[in-house]
C-alpha positions in Angstrom: -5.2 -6.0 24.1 -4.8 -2.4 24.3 -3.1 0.7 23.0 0.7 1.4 24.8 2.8 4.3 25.1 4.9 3.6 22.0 2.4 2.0 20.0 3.4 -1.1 17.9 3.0 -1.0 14.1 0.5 -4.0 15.2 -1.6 -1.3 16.5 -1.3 1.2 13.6 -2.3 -1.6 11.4 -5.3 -3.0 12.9 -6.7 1.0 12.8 -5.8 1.0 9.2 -7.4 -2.8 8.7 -10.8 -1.0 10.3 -10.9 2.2 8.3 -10.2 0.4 5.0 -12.5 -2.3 5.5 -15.5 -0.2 7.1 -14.9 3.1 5.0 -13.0 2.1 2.0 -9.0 2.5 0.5 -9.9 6.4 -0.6 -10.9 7.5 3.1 -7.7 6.1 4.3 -5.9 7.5 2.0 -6.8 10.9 2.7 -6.3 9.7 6.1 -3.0 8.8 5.7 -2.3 12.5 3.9 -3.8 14.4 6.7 -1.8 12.4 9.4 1.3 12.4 7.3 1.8 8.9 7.7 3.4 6.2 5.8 1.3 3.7 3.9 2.5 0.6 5.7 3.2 -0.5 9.3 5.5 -3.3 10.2 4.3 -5.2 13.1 7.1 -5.4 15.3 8.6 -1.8 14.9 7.5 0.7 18.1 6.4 3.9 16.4 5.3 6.9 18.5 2.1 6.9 20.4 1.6 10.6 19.1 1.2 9.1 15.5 -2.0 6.4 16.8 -3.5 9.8 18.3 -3.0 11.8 15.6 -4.8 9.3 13.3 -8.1 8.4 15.7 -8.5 12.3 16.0 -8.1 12.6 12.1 -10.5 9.8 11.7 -13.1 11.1 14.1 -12.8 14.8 12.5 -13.0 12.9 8.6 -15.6 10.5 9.5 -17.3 12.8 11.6 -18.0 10.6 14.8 -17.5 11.1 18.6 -14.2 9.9 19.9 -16.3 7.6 22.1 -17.9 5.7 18.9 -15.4 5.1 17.0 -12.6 3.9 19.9 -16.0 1.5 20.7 -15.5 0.1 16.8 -11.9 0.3 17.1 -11.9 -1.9 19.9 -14.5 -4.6 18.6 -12.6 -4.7 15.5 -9.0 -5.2 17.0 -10.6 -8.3 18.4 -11.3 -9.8 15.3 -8.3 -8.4 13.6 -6.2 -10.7 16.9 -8.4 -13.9 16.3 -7.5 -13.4 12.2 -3.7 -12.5 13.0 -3.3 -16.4 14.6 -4.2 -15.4 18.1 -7.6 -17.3 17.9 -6.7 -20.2 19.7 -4.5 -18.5 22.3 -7.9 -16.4 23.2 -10.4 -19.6 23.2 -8.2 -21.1 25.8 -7.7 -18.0 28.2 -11.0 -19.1 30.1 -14.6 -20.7 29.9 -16.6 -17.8 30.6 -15.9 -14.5 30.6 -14.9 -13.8 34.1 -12.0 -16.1 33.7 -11.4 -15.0 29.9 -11.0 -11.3 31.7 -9.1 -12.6 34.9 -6.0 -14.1 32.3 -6.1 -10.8 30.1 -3.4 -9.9 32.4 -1.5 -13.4 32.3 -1.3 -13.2 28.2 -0.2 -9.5 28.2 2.6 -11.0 30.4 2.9 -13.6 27.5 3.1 -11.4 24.8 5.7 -9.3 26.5 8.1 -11.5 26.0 7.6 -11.0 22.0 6.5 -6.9 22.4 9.4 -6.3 24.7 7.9 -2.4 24.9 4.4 -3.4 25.6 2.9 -1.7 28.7 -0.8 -3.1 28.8 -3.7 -2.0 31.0 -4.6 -4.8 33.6 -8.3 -5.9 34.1 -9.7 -7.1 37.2 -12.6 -8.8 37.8 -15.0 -8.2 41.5 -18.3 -10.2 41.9 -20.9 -8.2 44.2 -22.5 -9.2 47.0 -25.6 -9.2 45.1 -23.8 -10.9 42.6 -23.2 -8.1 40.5 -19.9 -8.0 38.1 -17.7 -5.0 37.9 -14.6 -4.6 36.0 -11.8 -2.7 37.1 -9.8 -0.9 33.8 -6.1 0.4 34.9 -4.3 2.2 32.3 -1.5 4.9 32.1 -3.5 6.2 29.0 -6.5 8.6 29.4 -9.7 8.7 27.6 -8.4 5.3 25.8 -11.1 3.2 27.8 -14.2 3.4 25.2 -12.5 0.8 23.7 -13.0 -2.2 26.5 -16.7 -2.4 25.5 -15.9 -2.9 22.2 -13.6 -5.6 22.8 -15.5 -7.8 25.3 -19.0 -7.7 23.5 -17.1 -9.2 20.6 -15.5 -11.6 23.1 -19.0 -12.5 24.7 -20.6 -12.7 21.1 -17.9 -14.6 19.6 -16.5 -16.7 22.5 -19.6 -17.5 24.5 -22.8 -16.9 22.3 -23.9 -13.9 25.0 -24.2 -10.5 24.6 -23.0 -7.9 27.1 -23.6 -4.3 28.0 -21.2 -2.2 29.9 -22.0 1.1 32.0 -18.9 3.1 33.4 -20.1 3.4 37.3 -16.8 5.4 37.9 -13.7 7.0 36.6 -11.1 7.8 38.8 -7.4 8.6 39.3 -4.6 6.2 41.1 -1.3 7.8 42.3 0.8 4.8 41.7 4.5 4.1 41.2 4.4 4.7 37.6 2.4 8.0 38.1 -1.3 8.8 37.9 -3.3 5.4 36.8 -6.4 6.1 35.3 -9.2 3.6 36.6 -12.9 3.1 35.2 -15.3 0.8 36.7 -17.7 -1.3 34.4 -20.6 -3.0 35.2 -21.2 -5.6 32.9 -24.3 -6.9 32.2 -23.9 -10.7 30.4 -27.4 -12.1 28.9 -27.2 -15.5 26.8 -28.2 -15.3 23.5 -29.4 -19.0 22.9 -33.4 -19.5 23.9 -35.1 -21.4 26.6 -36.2 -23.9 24.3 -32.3 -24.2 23.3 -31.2 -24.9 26.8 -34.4 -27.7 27.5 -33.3 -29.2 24.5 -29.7 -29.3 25.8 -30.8 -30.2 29.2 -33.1 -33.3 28.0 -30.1 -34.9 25.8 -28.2 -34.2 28.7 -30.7 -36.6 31.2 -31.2 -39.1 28.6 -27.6 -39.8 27.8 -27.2 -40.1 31.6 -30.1 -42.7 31.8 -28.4 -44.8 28.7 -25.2 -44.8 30.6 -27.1 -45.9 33.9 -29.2 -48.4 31.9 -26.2 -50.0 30.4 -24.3 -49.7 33.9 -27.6 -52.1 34.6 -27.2 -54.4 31.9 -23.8 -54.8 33.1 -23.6 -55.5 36.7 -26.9 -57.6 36.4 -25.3 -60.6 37.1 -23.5 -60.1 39.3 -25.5 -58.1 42.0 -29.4 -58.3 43.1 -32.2 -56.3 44.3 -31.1 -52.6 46.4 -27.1 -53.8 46.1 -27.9 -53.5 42.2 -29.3 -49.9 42.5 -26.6 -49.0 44.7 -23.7 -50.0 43.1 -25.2 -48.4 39.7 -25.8 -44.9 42.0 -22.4 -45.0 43.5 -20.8 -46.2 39.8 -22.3 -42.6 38.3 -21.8 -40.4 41.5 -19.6 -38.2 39.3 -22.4 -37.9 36.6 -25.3 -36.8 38.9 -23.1 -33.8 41.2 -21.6 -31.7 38.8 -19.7 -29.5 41.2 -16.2 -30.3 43.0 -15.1 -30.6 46.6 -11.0 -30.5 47.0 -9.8 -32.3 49.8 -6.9 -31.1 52.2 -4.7 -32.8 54.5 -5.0 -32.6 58.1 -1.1 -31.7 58.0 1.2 -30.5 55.2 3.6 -33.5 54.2 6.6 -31.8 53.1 9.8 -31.4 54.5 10.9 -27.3 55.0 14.1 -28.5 52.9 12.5 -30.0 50.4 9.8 -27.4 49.8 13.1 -24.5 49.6 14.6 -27.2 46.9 11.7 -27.7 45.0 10.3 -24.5 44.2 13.7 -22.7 44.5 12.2 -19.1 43.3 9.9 -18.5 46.3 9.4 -15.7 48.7 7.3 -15.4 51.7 6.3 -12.5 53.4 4.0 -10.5 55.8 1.6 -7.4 56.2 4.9 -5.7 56.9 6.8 -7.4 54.1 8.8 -8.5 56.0 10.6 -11.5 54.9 9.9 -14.6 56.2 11.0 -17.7 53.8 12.8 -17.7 50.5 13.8 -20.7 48.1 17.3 -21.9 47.8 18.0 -20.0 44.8 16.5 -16.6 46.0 18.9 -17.1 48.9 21.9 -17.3 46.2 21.0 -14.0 43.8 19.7 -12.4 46.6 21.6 -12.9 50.1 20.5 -9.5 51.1 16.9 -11.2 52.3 17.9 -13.1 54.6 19.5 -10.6 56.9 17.2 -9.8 59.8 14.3 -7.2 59.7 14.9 -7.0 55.8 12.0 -6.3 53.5 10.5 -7.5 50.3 10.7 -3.2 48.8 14.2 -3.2 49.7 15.2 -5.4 47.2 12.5 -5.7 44.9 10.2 -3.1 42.6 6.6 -4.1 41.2 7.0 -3.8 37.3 3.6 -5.4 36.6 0.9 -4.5 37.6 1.7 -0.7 37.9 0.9 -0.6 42.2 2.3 0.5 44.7 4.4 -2.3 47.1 1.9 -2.8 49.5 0.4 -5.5 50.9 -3.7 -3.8 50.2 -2.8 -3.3 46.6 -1.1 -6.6 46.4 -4.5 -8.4 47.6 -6.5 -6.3 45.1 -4.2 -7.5 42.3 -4.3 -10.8 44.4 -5.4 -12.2 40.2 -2.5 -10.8 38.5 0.4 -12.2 37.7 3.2 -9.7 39.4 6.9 -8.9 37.9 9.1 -8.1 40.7 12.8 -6.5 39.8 15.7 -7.0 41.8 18.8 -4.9 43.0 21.7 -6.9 42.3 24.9 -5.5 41.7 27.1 -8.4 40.4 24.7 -9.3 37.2 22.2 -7.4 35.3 19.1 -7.1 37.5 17.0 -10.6 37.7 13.1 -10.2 37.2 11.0 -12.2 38.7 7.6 -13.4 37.6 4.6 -15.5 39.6 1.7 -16.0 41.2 0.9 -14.3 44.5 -1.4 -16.3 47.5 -2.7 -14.7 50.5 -2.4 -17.1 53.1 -5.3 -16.0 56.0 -4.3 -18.2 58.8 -0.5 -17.1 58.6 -1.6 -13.3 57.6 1.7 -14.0 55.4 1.9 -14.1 51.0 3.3 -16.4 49.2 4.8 -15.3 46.5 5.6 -18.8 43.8 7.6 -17.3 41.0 10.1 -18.0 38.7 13.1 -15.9 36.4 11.4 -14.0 33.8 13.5 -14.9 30.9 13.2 -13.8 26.9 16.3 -15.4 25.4 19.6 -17.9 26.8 21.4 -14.3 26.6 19.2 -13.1 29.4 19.7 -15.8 31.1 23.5 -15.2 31.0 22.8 -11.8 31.7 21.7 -12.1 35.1 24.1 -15.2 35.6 21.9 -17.9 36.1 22.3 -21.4 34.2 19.6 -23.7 33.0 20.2 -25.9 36.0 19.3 -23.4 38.2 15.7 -23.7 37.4 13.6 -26.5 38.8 12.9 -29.6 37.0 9.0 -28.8 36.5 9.6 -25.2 36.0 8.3 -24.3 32.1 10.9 -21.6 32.0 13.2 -23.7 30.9 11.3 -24.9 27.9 9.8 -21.6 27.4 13.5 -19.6 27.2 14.7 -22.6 24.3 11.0 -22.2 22.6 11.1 -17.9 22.7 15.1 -18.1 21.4 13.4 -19.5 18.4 10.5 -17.2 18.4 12.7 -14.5 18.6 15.0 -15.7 15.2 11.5 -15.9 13.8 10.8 -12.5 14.9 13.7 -10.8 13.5 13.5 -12.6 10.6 10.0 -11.5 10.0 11.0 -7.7 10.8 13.7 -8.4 8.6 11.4 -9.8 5.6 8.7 -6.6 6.4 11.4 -3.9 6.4 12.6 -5.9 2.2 8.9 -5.5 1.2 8.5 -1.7 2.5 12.1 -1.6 0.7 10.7 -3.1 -2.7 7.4 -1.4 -2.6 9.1 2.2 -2.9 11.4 1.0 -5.5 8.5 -0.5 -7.5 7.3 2.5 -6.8 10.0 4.6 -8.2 10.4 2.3 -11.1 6.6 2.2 -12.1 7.9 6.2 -11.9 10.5 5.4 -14.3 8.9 2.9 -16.5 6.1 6.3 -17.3 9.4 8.1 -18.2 10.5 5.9 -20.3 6.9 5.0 -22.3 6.7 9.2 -22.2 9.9 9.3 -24.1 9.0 6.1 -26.1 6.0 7.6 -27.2 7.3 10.5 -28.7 9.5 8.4 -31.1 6.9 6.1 -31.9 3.0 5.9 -32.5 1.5 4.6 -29.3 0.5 1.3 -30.5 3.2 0.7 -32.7 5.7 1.1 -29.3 2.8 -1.1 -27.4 3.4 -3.8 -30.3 7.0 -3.9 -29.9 7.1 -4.0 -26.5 5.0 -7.2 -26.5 7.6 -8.2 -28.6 5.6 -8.5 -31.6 6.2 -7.5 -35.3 5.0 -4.3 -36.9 3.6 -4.9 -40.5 4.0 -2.0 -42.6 0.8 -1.1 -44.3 -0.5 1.5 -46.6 -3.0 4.8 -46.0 -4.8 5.6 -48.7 -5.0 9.0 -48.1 -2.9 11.6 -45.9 -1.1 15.0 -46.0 2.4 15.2 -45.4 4.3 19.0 -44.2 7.6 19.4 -45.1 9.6 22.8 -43.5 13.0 24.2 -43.4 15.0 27.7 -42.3 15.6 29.9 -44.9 19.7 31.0 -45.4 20.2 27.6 -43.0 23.4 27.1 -44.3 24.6 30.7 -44.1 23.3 30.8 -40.4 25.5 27.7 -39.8 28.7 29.3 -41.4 28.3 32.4 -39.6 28.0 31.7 -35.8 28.6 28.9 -33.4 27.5 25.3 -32.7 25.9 26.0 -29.7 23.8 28.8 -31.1 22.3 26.8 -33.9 22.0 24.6 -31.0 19.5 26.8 -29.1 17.6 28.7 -32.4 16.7 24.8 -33.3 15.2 24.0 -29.8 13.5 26.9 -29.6 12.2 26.0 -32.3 11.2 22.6 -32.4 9.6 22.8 -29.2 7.8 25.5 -30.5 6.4 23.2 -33.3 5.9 19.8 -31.0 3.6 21.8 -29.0 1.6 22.9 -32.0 1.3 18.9 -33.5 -0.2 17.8 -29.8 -2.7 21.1 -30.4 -3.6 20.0 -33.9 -3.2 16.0 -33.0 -0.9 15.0 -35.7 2.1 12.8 -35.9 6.0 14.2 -35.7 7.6 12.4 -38.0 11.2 13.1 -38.1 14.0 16.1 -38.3 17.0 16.3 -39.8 19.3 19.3 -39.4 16.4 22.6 -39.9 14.3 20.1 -41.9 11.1 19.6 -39.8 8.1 16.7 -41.4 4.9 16.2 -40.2 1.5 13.7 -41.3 -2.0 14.1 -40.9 -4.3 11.1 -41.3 -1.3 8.8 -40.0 -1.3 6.5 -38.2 -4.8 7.0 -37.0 -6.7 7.9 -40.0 -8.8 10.9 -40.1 -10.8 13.1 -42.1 -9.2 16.7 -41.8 -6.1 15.5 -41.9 -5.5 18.0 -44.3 -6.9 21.0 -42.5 -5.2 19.4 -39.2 -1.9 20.2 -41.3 -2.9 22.9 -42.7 -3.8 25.1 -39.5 -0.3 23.6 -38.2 1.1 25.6 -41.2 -0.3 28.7 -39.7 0.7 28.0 -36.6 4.4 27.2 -38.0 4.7 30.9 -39.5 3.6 32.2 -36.4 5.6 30.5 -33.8 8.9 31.0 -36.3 8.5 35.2 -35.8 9.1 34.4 -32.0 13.0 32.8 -32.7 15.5 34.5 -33.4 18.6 34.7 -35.8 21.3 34.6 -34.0 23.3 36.2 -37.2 20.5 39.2 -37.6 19.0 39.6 -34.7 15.4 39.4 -36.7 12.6 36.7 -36.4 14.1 34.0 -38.5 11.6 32.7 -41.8 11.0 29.2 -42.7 9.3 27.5 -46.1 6.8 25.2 -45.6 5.2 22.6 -48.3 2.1 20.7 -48.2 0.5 17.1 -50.2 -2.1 15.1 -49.8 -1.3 11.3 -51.4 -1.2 7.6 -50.3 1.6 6.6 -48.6 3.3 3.1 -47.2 4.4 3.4 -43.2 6.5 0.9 -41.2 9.0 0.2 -38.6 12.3 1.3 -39.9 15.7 -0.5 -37.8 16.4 -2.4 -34.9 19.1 -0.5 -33.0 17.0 2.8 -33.5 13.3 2.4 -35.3 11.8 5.1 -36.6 8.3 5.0 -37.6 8.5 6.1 -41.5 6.5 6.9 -44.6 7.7 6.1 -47.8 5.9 6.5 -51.8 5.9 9.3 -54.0 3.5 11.4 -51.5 6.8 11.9 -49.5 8.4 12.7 -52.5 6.3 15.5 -53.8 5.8 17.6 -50.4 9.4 17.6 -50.3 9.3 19.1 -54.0 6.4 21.4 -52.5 9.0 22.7 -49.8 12.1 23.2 -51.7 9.9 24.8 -54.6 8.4 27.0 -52.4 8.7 30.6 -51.0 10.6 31.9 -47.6 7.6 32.8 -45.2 5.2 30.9 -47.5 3.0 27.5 -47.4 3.3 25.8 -50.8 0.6 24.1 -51.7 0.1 21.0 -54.4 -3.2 20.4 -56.3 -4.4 17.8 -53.8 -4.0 19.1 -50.9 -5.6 22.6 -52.4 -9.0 20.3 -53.4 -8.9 19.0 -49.7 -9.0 22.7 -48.6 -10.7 24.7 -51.1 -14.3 24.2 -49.5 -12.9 24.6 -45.9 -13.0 28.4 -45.8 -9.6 29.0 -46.2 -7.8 31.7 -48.2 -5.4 30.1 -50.5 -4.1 32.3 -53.9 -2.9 30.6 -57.3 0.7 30.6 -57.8 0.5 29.1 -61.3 2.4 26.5 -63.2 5.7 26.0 -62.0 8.6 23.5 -63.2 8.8 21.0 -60.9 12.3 18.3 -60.9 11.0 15.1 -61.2 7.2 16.1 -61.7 7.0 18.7 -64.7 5.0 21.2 -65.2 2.6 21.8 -61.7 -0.1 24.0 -60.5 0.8 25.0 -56.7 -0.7 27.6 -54.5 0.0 29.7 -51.6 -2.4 29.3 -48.5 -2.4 33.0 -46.6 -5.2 32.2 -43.6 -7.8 30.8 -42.3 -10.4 33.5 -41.5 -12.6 31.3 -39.6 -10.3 30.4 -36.8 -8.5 32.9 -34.7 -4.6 33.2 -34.1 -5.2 32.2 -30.4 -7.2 29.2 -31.7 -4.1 27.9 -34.0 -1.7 27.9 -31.3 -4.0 26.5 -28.8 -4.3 30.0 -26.4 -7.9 29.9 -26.4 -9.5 28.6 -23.0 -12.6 26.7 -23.3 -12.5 27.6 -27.1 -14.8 25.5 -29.7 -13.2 22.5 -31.8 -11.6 23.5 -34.9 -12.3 20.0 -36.4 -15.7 18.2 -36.7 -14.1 14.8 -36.0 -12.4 16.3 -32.7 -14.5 13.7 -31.1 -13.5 10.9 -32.5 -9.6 12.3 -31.1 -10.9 13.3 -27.5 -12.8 9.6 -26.6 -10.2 7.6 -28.4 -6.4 8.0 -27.5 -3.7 6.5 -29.6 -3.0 4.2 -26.3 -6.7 2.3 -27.5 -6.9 3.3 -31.0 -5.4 1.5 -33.6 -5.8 2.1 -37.3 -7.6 -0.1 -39.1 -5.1 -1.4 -41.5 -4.7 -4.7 -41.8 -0.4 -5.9 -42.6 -1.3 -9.3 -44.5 -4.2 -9.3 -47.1 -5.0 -10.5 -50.2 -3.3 -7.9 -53.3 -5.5 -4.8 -53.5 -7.4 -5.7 -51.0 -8.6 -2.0 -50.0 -10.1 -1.7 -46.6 -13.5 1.0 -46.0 -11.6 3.5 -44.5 -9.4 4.3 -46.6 -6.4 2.3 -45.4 -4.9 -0.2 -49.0 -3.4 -3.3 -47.5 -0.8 -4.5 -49.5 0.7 -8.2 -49.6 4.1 -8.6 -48.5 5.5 -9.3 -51.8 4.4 -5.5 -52.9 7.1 -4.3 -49.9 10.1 -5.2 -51.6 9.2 -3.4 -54.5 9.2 0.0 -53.2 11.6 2.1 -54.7 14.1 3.2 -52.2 14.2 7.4 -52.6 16.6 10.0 -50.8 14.9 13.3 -50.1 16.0 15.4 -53.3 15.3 19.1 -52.6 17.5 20.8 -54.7 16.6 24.0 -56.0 14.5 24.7 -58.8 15.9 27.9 -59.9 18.7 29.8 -59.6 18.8 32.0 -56.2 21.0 34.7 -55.6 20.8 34.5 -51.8 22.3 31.1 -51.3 19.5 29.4 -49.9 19.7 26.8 -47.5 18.5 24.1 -50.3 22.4 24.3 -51.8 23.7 21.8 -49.8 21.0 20.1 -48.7 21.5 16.4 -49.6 24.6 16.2 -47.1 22.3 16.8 -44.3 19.2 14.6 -45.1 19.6 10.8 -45.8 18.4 7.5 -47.8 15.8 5.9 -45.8 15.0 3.0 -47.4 
């Protein structure tokens, strides 16, 4: 239950657990940026021991705690981050007190080896004072790592054995072992029970009268049989167990097994002396390792301590005496067998007995180092424990290969959530925000009708004789230039892009979100238009090109247009006559009708009469020319201002509510002229079909002699309806 050299992605993801839990998802995230590390860790994937450091450091610096404190909360948590990973149970059972939960540690390190093949734990050892005192012995190839032990086993006392414990480090030293310098700290550990004296004399009276039931009924039952003191003594001697609590073991006066039949049953055995000298092996030591029984030979000559860490003598044996050792052997026919038992000091022999058995992971191992199933005694667990870890380690891969799919579909539902806001981006610039939300719900878009808006139509002036004159790819460029010229000016003045066709560029104000400046919204666009145009260039003249520009203000009816392609579109006679406006109008100019003029009269804008002027379709009109807008700067129009005041009093209302939550009140399916407060006419289905389909007409109201781009223009525009 430690940090190794190449820490696992277990590891990584029990420090990630704590800082999330403890400190919340935005500290870890900033974390994870300042460590430069990924945002998952799969569990059984050994990652470099330099990334765990690099994050505690980053954590102490963010957090702004000692090393000491938070490897202290690292360590309590990883406890409970085990007992919620499924290793509950395995840790209950490890002891039933905390001396012998420590004294295993070592033995279910060993265990989990054989799934964290990379693992190199610390070992713990337990010594009990003469003054009966505990210390704890902490080994680990790691420095300044062991602030987490008393993190760890005052969760184990408080969780495992209702106590609470306080550690001091008596001593911090360094080992030369055979692995290197050992770093070794010295606890004394203080363990204090947290239930109450009243608590344990309740306990201890159930305890006595449960014991005086059972003798009362042992009574009741051997009353008729027995009399007088043989009754009391047979009902003492019938509970002898009950009243002595502790345990004597009883040994023979001589050892009834045969030397043969010791060697056959415990095959994997190897005794030795002070010297290690080899004095006895089992019958299948004897086989892998013939080398042992030649005369003077000795246990280091064909054997190397993997775990614990010591050097191979017999004084560091005895003080590891509790751990379970890993010895490695030379062999040079097979891979090299590795051994793994229990070693006993035997006093009266001055010999050790070393009772192992092959450490095995897998059957391949096991064919490995040439051994067969039937080489390993009948009671040996290895056998059942090889066949149960094959499994485990199916399961394993299986699990890495299930963690490395989800890290694989997380970045790709990452890159397509990336996608998907391309794609609503590019959406949205073809349709209204809710209208595209609608259809992608898969629900039907009612047209409906605005009672009031104002509609800008514009073209280029000599279009057609640009067109004539130079190539493709240069009309190409002077119309992107353009337009994106103009689509930065509609988010600026928040109106809607409707469409363009060819140099024929049409924009609304007031739809679909209604508004009440639509018309000055529109209006400043205009501005903005004449401005941007003397920034593109003719690519025939070399001069700022000119564009005409018309303006009305009318109802209109907008819908859906198509299946393959929609287009959100406006339709009625508004559309109509601010196409007349445009193709009426003056190069460089901004027509204006009658309605939109009494929608900007009182704004404070300078706008001059043009007069009465024959109109196609309409008669006889009074139009005017709008020149400015004092009030409002040229930054201000095309949005260079920083920090600069709102041109329009209902700004608000476009600043707190986005299309993406704003719809406009009109409703697709009410009663005939059923007109809504805002402005918005609802019209019944039936009224749909009686709109009069129209093509934009813009031909040209008098004759020009500079062959305006109006001469042709039907062949570029279409029916839309």
């Amino acid at each position: 239950m430690q940090l190794q050299d190449m820490s696992y992605g277990f590891i990584n993801s029990c420090l990630q657990s704590l800082v999330m839990e403890r400190f919340g998802q935005e500290t870890w995230d900033k974390l994870s940026s300042l460590s430069e590390v990924q945002d998952t860790f799969m569990t059984y994937t050994v990652y470099d021991d330099i990334l765990t450091l690099n994050l505690v450091q980053e954590a102490c610096s963010l957090l702004d705690v000692s090393a000491d404190v938070f490897l202290k909360l690292f360590g309590e948590h990883f406890f409970m981050f085990c007992k919620h990973a499924g290793y509950d149970t395995m840790l209950r059972t490890l002891g039933a007190n905390l001396i012998e939960f420590i004294g295993n540690l070592d033995a279910l390190h060993s265990y989990l080896a054989l799934s964290y093949e990379e693992m190199n734990a610390p070992s713990f050892r337990v010594e009990m004072t003469d003054d009966g005192k505990m210390l704890l012995h902490y080994y680990s190839d790691r420095k300044g790592l062991y602030h987490i032990v008393p993190g760890i086993m005052e969760a184990v006392a408080r969780e495992f054995f209702d106590s609470k414990v306080t550690m001091v480090v008596l001593n911090q030293s360094e080992e030369m072992e055979c692995t290197g310098k050992k770093e070794h700290v010295v606890f004394l550990v203080k363990q204090t029970n947290q239930a109450s004296k009243t608590r344990d004399q309740d306990r201890s009276s159930h305890r006595g009268e449960a014991l005086f039931r059972t003798m009362r009924e042992r009574c009741v039952s051997l009353a008729g049989r027995k009399r007088g003191w043989a009754l009391i003594r047979a009902v003492v001697l019938s509970d002898k167990g009950s009243l002595h609590c502790t345990f004597s073991p009883c040994y023979p006066n001589k050892l009834w097994v045969e030397e043969k039949a010791f060697c056959n049953a415990f095959p994997f055995h190897i005794v030795f002396d002070e010297d290690l000298k080899v004095r006895q092996t089992g019958v299948n030591i004897q086989k892998f390792l013939p080398g042992l029984q030649a005369r003077d030979a000795t246990l280091d000559q064909c054997f190397t301590i993997i775990h614990p860490q010591v050097t191979f003598t017999i004084e560091s044996i005895r003080k590891f005496i509790n751990s379970q050792f890993v010895l490695k052997g030379y062999n040079d026919k097979h891979a090299s067998i590795k051994l793994r038992g229990q070693m006993l000091w035997m006093e009266s022999l001055g010999c050790m007995l070393y009772l192992c058995s092959p450490k095995l992971r897998s059957l391949q191992e096991l064919q490995d180092v040439g051994l067969h199933l039937a080489d390993l005694a009948q009671h040996d667990v290895t056998r059942d424990l090889v066949l149960l870890n094959q499994q485990r380690l199916a399961e394993m891969e299986l699990t890495n290969q299930l963690e490395r799919k989800k890290e694989e579909l997380r970045i790709l539902s990452r890159h397509l959530e990336a996608e998907k806001q391309k794609t609503e981006t590019l959406l949205y610039s073809m349709l209204p925000r809710h209208i595209a939300n609608q259809l992608k719900d898969g629900k039907s878009v009612e047209a409906g009708e605005f009672e009031v808006c104002t509609i800008l139509f514009s073209d280029v002036v000599t279009f057609t004789n640009i067109c004539a004159a130079c190539e493709p790819i240069h009309i190409v460029h002077m119309l992107n230039s353009m337009y994106s010229k103009f689509d930065r000016l509609t988010n600026i003045h928040d109106i809607y892009k409707v469409e363009t066709i060819g140099d024929a560029y049409m924009v609304v104000g007031g739809v679909p979100v209604p508004t009440e400046t639509h018309a000055h919204r529109v209006a400043n666009f205009a501005l903005g238009m004449k401005i941007a145009a003397r920034e593109v260039t003719n690519p025939v003249t070399g001069k700022p090109i000119q564009i005409r520009v018309g303006l009305h203000t009318g109802p209109v009816l907008a819908g859906v247009v198509g299946e393959k392609m929609p287009r959100y579109c406006l339709f009625g006679d508004t559309v109509n006559t601010a196409s007349r406006m445009e193709s009426h109008g003056v190069p460089d100019h901004i027509h204006l009708s009658t309605s939109t003029y009494s929608q900007l009269k009182d704004a404070g804008f300078n706008i001059q009469e043009r007069g009465q002027i024959e109109v196609k379709g309409k008669g006889q009109m009074t139009t005017y020319f709008l020149v400015g807008n004092p009030l409002v700067s040229e930054d201000s129009i095309m949005g260079r201002e920083v920090g600069g005041t709102c041109l329009y009093r209902d700004h608000l209302y476009g600043q707190n509510k986005t299309e993406s939550d704003t719809e406009p009140d009109v409703k697709s399916e009410p009663e005939p002229s059923d007109t809504s407060s805002d402005g918005a006419i609802n019209p019944h289905p039936s009224r749909l079909h009686t709109v009069t389909p129209f093509a934009w007409d813009i031909t040209p109201p008098y004759d020009t002699t500079d062959n305006t781009s109006a001469t042709n223009f039907n062949s570029r525009l279409c029916v839309l309806f």
